[in-house]
C-alpha positions in Angstrom: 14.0 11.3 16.1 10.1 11.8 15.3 9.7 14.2 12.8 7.0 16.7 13.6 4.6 15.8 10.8 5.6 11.9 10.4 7.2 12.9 6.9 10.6 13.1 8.1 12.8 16.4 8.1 12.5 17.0 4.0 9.1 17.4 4.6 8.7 19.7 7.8 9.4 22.6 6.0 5.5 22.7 5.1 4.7 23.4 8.4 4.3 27.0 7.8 1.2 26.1 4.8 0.0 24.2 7.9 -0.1 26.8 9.7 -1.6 29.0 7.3 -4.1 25.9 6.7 -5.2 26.6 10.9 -5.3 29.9 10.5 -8.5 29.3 7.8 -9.4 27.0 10.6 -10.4 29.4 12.7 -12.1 31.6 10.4 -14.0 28.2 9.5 -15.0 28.0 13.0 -15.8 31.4 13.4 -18.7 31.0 10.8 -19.6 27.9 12.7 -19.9 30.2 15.8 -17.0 28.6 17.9 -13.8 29.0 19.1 -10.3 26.2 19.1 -11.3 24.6 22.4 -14.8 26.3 23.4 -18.0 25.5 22.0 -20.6 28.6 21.2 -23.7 28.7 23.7 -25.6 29.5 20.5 -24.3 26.8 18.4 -23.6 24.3 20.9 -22.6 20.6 20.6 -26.3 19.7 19.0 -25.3 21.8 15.7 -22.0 20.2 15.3 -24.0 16.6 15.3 -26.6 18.1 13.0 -24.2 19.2 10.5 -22.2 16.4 10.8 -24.5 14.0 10.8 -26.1 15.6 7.4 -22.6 15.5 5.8 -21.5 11.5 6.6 -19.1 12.8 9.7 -19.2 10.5 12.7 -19.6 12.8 15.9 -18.8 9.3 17.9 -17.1 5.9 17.4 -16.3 2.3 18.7 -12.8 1.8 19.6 -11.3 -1.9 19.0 -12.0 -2.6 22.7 -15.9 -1.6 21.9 -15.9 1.2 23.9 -17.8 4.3 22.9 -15.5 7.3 22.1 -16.8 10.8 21.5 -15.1 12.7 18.8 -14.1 16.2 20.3 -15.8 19.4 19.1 -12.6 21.2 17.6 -12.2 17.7 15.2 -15.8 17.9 14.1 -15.2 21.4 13.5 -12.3 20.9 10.9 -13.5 18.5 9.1 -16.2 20.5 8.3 -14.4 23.4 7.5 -11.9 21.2 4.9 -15.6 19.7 3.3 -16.7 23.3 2.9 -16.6 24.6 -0.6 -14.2 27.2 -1.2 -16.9 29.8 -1.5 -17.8 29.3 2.2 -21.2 27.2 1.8 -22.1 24.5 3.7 -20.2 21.3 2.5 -22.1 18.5 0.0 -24.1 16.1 0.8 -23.1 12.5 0.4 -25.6 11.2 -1.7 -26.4 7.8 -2.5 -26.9 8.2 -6.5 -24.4 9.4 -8.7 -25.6 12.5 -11.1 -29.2 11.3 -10.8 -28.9 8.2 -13.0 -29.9 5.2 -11.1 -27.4 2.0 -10.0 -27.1 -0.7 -12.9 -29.8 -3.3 -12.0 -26.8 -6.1 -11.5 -23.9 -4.3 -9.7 -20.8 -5.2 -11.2 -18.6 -8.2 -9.3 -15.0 -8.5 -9.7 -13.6 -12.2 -11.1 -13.3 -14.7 -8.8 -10.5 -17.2 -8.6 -10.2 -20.3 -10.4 -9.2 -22.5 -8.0 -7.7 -22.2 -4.4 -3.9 -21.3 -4.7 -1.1 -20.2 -2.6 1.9 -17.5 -3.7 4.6 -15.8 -1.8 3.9 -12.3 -0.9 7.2 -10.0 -0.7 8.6 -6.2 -0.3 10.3 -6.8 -3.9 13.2 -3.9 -3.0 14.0 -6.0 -0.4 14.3 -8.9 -2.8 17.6 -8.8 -4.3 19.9 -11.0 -7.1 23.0 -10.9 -8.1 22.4 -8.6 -11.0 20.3 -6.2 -9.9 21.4 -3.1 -8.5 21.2 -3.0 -4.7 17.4 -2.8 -4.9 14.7 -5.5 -5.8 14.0 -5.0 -9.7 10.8 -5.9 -12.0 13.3 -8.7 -13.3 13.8 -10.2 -10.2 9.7 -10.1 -10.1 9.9 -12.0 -13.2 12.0 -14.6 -11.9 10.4 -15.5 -8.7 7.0 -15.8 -10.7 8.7 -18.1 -12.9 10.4 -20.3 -10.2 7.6 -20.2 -7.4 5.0 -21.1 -9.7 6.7 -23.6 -12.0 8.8 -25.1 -9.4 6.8 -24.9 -6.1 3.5 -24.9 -7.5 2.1 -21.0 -6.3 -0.3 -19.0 -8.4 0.5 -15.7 -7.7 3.0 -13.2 -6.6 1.7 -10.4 -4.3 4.0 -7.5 -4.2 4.3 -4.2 -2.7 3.0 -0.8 -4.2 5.2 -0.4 -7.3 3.9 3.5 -7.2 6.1 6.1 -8.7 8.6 8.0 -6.1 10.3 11.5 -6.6 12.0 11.8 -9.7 15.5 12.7 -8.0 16.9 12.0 -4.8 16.2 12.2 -1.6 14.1 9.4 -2.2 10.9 8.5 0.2 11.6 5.2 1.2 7.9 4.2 2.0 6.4 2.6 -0.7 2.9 3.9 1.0 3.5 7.4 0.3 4.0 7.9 -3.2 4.7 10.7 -5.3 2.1 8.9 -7.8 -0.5 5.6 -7.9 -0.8 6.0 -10.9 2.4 5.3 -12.5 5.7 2.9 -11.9 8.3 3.6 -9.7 11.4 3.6 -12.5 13.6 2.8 -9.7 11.7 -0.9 -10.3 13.8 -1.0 -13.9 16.5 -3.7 -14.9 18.4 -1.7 -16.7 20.1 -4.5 -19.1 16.6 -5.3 -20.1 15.8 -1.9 -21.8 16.2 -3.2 -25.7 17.9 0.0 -26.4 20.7 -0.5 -24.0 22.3 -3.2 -26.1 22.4 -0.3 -28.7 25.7 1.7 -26.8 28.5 2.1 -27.5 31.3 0.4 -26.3 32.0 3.3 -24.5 28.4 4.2 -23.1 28.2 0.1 -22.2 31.6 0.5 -19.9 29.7 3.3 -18.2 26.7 1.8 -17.4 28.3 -1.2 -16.1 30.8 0.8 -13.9 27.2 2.5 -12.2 25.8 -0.8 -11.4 29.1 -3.0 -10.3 29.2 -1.4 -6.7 25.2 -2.0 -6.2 25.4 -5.3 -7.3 27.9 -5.9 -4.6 26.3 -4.3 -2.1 23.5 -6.5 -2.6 25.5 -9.6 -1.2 25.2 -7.8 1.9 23.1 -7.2 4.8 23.4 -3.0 4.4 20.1 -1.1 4.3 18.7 -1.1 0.8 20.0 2.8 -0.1 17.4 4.2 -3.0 18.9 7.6 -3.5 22.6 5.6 -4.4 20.3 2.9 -6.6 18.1 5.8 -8.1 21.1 8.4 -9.1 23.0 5.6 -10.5 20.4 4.1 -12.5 19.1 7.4 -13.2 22.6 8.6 -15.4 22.6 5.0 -16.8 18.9 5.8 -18.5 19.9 9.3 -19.8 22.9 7.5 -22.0 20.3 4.6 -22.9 17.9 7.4 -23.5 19.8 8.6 -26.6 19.9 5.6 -28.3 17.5 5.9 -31.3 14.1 3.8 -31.4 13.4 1.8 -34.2 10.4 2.6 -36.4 8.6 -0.7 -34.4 10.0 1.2 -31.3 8.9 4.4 -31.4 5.1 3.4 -32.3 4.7 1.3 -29.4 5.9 4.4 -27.6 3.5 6.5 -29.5 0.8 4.0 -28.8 1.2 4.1 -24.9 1.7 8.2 -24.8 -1.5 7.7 -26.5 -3.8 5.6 -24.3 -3.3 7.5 -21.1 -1.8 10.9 -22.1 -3.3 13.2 -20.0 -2.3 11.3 -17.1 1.4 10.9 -18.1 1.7 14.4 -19.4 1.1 15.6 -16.1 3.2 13.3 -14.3 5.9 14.0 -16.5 5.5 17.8 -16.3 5.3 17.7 -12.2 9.0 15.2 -12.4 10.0 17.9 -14.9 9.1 20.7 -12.6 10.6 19.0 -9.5 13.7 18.7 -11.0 13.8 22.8 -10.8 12.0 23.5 -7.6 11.5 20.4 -5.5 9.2 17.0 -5.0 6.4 19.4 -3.3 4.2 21.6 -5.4 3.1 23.3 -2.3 6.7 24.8 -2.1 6.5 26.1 -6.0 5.7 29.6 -7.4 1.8 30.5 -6.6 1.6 30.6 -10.5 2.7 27.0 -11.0 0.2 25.7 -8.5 -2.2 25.1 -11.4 -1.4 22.6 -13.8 -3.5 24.4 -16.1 -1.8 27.3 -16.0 -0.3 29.6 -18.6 2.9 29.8 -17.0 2.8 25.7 -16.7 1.7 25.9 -20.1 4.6 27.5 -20.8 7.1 25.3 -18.9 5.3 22.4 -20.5 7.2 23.8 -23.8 10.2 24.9 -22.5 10.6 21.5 -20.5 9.6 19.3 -23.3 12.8 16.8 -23.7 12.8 16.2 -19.5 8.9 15.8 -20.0 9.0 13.1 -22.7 12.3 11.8 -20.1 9.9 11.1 -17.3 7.0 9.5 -20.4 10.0 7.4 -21.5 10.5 5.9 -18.1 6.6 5.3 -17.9 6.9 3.1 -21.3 9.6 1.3 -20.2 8.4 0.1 -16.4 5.0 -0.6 -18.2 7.0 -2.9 -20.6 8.8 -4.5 -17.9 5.8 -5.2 -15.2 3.9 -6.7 -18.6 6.9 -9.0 -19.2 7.1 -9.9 -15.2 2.9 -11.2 -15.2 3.7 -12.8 -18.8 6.6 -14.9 -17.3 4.5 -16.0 -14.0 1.3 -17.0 -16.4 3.6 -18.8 -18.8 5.0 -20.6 -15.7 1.4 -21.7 -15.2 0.1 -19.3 -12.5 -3.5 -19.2 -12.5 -3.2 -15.4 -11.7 0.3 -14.0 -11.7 1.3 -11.0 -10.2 -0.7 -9.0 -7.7 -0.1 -5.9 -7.1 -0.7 -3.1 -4.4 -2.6 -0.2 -4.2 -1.6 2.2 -1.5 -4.4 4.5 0.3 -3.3 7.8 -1.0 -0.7 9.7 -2.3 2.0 12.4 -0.8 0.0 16.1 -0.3 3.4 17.4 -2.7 3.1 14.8 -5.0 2.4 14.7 -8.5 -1.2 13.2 -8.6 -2.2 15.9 -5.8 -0.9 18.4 -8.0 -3.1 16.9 -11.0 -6.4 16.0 -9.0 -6.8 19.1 -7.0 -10.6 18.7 -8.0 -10.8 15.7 -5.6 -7.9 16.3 -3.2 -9.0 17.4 0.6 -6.2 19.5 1.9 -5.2 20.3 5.9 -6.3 16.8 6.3 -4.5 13.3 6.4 -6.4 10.0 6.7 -5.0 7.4 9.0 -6.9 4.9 11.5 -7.7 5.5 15.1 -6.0 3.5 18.0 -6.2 -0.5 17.6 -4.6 -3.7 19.5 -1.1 -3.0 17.8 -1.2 0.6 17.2 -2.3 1.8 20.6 -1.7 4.9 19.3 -3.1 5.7 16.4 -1.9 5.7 13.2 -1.3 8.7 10.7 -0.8 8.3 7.0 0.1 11.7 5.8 -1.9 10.8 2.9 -4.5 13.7 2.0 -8.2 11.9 1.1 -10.6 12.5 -1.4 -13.2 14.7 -1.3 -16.5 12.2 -1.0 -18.8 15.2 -2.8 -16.4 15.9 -5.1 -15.4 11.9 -5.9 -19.5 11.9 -6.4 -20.0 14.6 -8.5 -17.4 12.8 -11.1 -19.4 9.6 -11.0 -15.7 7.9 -9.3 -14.1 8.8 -12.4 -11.0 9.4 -10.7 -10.9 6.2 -9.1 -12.2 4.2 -12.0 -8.9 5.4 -14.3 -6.4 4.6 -11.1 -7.8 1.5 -10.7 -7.3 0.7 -14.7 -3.9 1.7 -14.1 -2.8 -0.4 -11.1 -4.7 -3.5 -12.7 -3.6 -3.2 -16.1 -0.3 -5.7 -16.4 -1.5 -8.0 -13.4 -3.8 -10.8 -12.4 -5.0 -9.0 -9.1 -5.2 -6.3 -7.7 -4.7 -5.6 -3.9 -6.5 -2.4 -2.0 -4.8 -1.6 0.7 -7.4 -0.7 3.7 -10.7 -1.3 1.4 -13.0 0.1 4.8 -11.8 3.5 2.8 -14.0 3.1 0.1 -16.9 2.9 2.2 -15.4 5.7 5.4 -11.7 7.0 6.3 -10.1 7.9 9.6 -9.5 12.0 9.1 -7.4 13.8 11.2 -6.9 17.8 10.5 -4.1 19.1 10.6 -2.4 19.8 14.0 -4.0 17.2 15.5 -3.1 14.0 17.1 -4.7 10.3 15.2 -6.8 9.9 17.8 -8.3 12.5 17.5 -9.9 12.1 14.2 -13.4 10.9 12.7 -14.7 8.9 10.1 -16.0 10.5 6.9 -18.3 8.2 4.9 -18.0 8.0 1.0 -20.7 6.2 -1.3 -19.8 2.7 -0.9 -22.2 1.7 -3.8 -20.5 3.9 -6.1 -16.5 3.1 -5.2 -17.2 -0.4 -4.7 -18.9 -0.6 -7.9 -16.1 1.2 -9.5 -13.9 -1.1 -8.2 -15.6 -4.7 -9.1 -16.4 -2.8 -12.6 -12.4 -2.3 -13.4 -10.8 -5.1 -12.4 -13.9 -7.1 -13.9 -12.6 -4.8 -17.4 -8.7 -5.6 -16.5 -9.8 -9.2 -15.7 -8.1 -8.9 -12.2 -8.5 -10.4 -8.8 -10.0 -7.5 -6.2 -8.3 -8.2 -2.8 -9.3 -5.6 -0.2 -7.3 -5.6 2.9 -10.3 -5.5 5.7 -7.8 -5.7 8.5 -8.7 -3.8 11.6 -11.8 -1.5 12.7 -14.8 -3.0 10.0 -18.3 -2.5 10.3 -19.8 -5.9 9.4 -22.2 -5.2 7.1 -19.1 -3.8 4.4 -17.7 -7.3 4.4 -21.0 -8.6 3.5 -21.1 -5.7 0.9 -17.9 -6.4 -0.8 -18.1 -9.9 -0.6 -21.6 -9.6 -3.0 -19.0 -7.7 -5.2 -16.4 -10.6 -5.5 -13.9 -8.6 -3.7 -11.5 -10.8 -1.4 -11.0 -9.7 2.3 -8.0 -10.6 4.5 -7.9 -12.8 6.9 -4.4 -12.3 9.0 -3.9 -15.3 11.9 -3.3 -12.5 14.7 -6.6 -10.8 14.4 -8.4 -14.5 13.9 -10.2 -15.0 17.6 -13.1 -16.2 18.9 -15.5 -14.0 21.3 -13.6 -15.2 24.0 -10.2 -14.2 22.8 -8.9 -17.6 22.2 -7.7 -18.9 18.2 -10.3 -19.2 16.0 -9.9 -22.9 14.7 -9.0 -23.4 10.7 -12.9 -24.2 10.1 -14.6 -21.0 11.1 -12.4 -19.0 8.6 -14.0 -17.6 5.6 -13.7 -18.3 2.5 -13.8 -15.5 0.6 -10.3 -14.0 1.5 -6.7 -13.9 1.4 -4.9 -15.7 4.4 -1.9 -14.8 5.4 0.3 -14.9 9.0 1.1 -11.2 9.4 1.6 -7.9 7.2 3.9 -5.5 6.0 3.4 -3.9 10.0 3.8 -6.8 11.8 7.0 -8.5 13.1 7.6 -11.8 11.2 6.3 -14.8 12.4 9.4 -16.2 14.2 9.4 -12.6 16.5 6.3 -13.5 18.2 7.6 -16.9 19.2 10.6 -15.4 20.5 9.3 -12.5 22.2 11.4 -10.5 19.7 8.6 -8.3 18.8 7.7 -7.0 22.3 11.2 -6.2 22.5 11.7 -3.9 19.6 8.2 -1.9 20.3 9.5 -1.7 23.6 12.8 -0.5 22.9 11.3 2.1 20.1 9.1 3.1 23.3 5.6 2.0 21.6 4.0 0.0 24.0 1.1 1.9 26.2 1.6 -0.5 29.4 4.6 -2.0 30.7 6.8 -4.4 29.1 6.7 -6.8 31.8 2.3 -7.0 31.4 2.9 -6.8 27.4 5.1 -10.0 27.4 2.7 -11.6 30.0 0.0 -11.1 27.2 1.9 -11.6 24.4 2.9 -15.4 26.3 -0.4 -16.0 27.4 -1.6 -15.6 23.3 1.7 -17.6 22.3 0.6 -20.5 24.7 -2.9 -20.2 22.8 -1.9 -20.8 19.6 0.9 -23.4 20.7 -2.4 -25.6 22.0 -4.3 -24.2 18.9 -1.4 -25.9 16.3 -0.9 -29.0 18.8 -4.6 -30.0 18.7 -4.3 -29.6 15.1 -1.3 -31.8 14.9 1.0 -29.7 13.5 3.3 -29.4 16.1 3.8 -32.4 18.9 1.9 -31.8 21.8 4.5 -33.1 24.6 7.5 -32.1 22.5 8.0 -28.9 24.4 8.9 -25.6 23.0 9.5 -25.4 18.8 12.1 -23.9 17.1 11.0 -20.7 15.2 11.3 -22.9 12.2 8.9 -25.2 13.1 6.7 -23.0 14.5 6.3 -21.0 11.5 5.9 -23.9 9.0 2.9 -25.1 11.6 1.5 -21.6 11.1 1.5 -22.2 7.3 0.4 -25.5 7.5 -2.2 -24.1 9.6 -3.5 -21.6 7.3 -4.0 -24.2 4.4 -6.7 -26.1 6.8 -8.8 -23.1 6.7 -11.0 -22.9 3.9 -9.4 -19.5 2.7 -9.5 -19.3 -1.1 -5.8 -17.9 -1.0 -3.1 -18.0 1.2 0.2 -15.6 1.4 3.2 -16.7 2.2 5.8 -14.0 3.6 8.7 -15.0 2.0 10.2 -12.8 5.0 9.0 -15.6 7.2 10.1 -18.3 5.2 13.3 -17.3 4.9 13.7 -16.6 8.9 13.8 -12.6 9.1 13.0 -11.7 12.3 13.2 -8.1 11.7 9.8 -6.3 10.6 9.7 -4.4 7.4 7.9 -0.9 8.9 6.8 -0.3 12.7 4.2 2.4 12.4 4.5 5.2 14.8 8.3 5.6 13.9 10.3 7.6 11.0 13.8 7.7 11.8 14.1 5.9 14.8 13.3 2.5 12.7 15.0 1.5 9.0 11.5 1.1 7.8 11.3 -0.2 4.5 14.9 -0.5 4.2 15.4 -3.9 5.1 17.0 -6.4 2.7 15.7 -10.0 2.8 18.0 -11.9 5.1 17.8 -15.2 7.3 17.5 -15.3 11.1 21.5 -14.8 12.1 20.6 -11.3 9.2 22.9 -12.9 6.0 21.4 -11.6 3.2 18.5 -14.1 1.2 19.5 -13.8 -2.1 16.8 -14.5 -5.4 19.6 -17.2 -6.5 19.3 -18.6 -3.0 15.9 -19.4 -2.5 15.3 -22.6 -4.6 18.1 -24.0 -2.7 16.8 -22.7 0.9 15.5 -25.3 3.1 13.4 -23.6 5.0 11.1 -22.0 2.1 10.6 -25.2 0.5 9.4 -26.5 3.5 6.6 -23.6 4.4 6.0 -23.9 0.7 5.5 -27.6 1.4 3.3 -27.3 4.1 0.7 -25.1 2.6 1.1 -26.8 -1.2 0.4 -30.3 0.7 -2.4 -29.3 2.9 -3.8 -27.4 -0.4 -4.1 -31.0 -1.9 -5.1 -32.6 0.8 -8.4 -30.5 1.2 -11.5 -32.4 0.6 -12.7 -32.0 -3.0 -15.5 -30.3 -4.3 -14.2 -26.8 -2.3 -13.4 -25.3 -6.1 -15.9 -22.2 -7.3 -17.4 -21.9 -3.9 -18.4 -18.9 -3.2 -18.7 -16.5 0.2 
């Protein structure tokens, strides 16, 4: 069942703060002379534009169809209300310099690859071994680099969000609504790998294997991928490992990475420490621990210390092992390793909303308005930043999380990069399609952006998928920062397949996403048939397989004309079909191309289908083959089926005319 505020039932027992966040609604829109669903004679619709208008707040839109949408006077009026200031005055202006100093006379671009290169892209807690404990592990990260990439030729690894999740069970499942961005999920750990855990006892050793054994059967399975099992078991395995002493050598590399981001971890660790007593939300807490700078969190901060430096320790040791997982794929001669993800936003509850209540916009949740997919709308849950507020720090905030998420890996992925230039809002109450678009300074985040990675020496992919305004391509491609380019989107004017030639260049390829069915499902028809069963469709399921054939018929010509699948052969198998997809995608002139290993392996089921929470595992699905036997890390160099989609995009790599390396666009 659909939870009422897309959180699932943990989280629905904020509804009463939203509540109380309406009821300052209304007093909001009282100022503004109106009333929920009438708009004041005096005030009208003309002073809603004005104000919006002078505060970046679209009072209309463009829907993916191109048809002109009005936003509604009660959503213009909210949004206003949640930029006000907490005194009352009229929200900030957006401005266009930061703190009056002027933009550097070169804006900063972010690296740019060396060569054109291919690399799987995988949900890693879906990628399981033998050893790891029922749940994808930064070891298992390690080894893929190491085989794709010194076997099979790939440079890079792209990987979900590794973000940090409660720090007890339950535990979110959505690696797109973190507790943290700024820190590692611990659940990510291999446990034998920690250097101290060869330092138990007999005893303590007999323990830790007993917590594991049971997980690493169940990952010979197909059963849902169960965090709060993996999490409590690893969980008591790092308190015994915990009280192994550090080594003098030890405990300064500790020392030294307390020390280069302290005030980030302290908090983090003090919000996990806190939770622990009263709950993953800080909106749930005592009034008086609402302020991390509190006295009475002062105090806790004390009287917590040892499950404080607990949650540090963790830090330090996923840091360690991410490091160790980019140093394996470079040393297997990647060109750039391990990418990793950065998710929108963070949960309202979380720890980093606790923290950054300076730039935090609450009663509002960013999302994206209706598109060909979602015919609904989408709604993150994720709270934005305030675009004054992000200002007025000169993107400070955004500078140190970007640091953090490009720190131990060759690129960094931004997942929906149109947000550094405007987000989808949607108050609180309110329905996605409903929102607006709030613009931010895209000179300053993009900047901040190119500038970090650029100081990381990281790759800057943005995922552009969806609703862009043309011109912010063209922006972020002056920065160096990658788009993507997914084969479903890729059409001509007239609807039909875009052919290899007229992609850009400047982007990451790949067949689908995280939110799309693999590429075997839209052959088969299986992806009409789960939307329709999960009731997501918006017309009936007879006309939505019509048009789903009719654009499957498309791209059968599209890959037959190309030769990659015989013209008078009739019908492919899924196989075949998605290795011409792949072979497809390494004609365009795409400076990197992602390989699902989900499709290369034959899944058929998708990892997340948005509009659902507990009517859909999502992001509970174990890698598995297309009769759903698990796809085990051991497995794959063996696996017929990957080597050949590896094939096909590693041979039409070579086979691409020379003189395409260092081009820019």
């Amino acid at each position: 069942m659909r939870s009422c505020c897309g959180l699932g039932p943990a989280v629905c027992g904020v509804r009463l703060l939203v509540k109380t966040a309406l009821t300052g609604l209304r007093l909001e829109l009282v100022r503004l002379g109106l009333r929920l669903g009438q708009t004041s004679a005096v005030t009208g619709r003309s002073e809603l534009t004005r104000r919006a208008q002078a505060h970046g707040v679209a009072v209309s839109y463009h829907d993916w169809r191109g048809r002109l949408v009005e936003v509604p006077d009660e959503t213009l009026a909210a949004v206003l209300a949640a930029l006000s200031r907490p005194a009352g005055n009229d929200p900030p202006q957006i401005i266009s310099t930061v703190g009056g100093a002027p933009r550097p006379p070169v804006p900063p671009r972010a690296p740019w690859p060396t060569r054109r290169s291919w690399g799987f892209t995988v949900q890693l807690y879906s990628l399981r071994s033998r050893a790891s404990w029922g749940h994808g592990d930064l070891h298992d990260l390690a080894d893929l680099a190491a085989w794709s990439g010194g076997d099979l030729g790939a440079g890079f690894v792209l990987v979900n969000p590794l973000h940090a999740a409660e720090p007890q069970p339950p535990v979110s499942p959505s690696p797109y609504l973190p507790m943290s961005r700024r820190q590692i999920s611990p659940l990510y750990l291999r446990i034998e790998d920690i250097p101290e855990y060869r330092g138990l006892s007999a005893a303590d050793r007999a323990r830790v294997e007993a917590l594991g054994a049971p997980l690493q059967a169940a990952s010979t399975t197909a059963a849902l991928i169960d965090r709060d099992a993996v999490w409590t078991a690893k969980r008591a395995a790092l308190e015994l490992i915990r009280a192994v002493p550090l080594t003098a050598g030890r405990r300064a590399e500790l020392d030294a990475f307390l020390a280069r981001d302290h005030r980030a971890i302290e908090d983090w660790a003090t919000w996990c420490a806190i939770a622990e007593v009263h709950g993953a939300d800080w909106r749930s807490w005592p009034a008086a621990l609402a302020d991390p700078g509190s006295a009475e969190v002062t105090t806790l901060r004390r009287e917590l210390a040892d499950r404080i430096g607990f949650h540090a320790w963790l830090q330090w040791l996923a840091d360690e092992q991410l490091a160790a997982a980019q140093q394996a794929a470079t040393r297997a001669g990647m060109s750039i390793g391990v990418i990793t993800d950065l998710a929108v936003g963070e949960h309202p509850g979380g720890g980093d909303a606790w923290a950054r209540q300076d730039v935090i916009v609450p009663g509002i949740s960013v999302g994206a308005p209706p598109d060909e997919f979602n015919q609904r709308g989408q709604n993150w849950t994720l709270p934005p930043w305030h675009p004054g507020w992000l200002a007025a720090q000169e993107g400070r905030p955004l500078a140190e999380l970007i640091a953090a998420c490009a720190r131990n890996a060759g690129g960094l992925r931004v997942d929906h990069v149109m947000g550094l230039a405007r987000l989808w809002w949607i108050p609180a109450g309110m329905s996605p399609e409903l929102g607006t678009y709030v613009r931010y300074d895209h000179e300053l985040m993009g900047g901040v952006l190119a500038a970090e990675v650029a100081r990381a020496g990281a790759l800057a992919i943005g995922e552009d998928l969806g609703t862009v305004e043309p011109w912010l391509r063209k922006f972020l491609a002056g920065r160096r920062i990658l788009g993507t380019s997914m084969l479903w989107f890729e059409r001509r004017a007239d609807g039909t397949p875009r052919r290899p030639g007229g992609w850009r260049r400047g982007c990451l390829a790949t067949v689908g996403t995280h939110d799309f069915p693999p590429a075997a499902a839209f052959l088969t028809g299986e992806q009409v048939t789960i939307r329709a069963k999960l009731g997501l469709l918006t017309q009936s399921e007879a006309d939505e397989r019509a048009a789903a054939q009719a654009e499957m018929n498309q791209w059968l010509a599209m890959l037959g004309r190309e030769g990659l699948l015989p013209r008078a052969a009739g019908r492919p198998s899924p196989d075949e079909f998605t290795i011409a997809l792949y072979g497809y995608l390494s004609r365009t002139p795409a400076v990197l191309i992602g390989v699902s290993l989900a499709d290369a392996a034959g899944e058929r089921r998708p990892q997340n289908m948005p509009g659902t929470v507990d009517e859909y595992p999502n992001w509970r699905i174990p890698l598995a083959d297309a009769d759903g036997k698990p796809v085990l890390l051991e497995d794959l160099a063996a696996h017929p089926e990957v080597r050949a989609v590896a094939a096909a995009v590693a041979g039409g790599l070579r086979r691409r005319r020379p003189g395409t390396e260092g081009e820019r666009a």
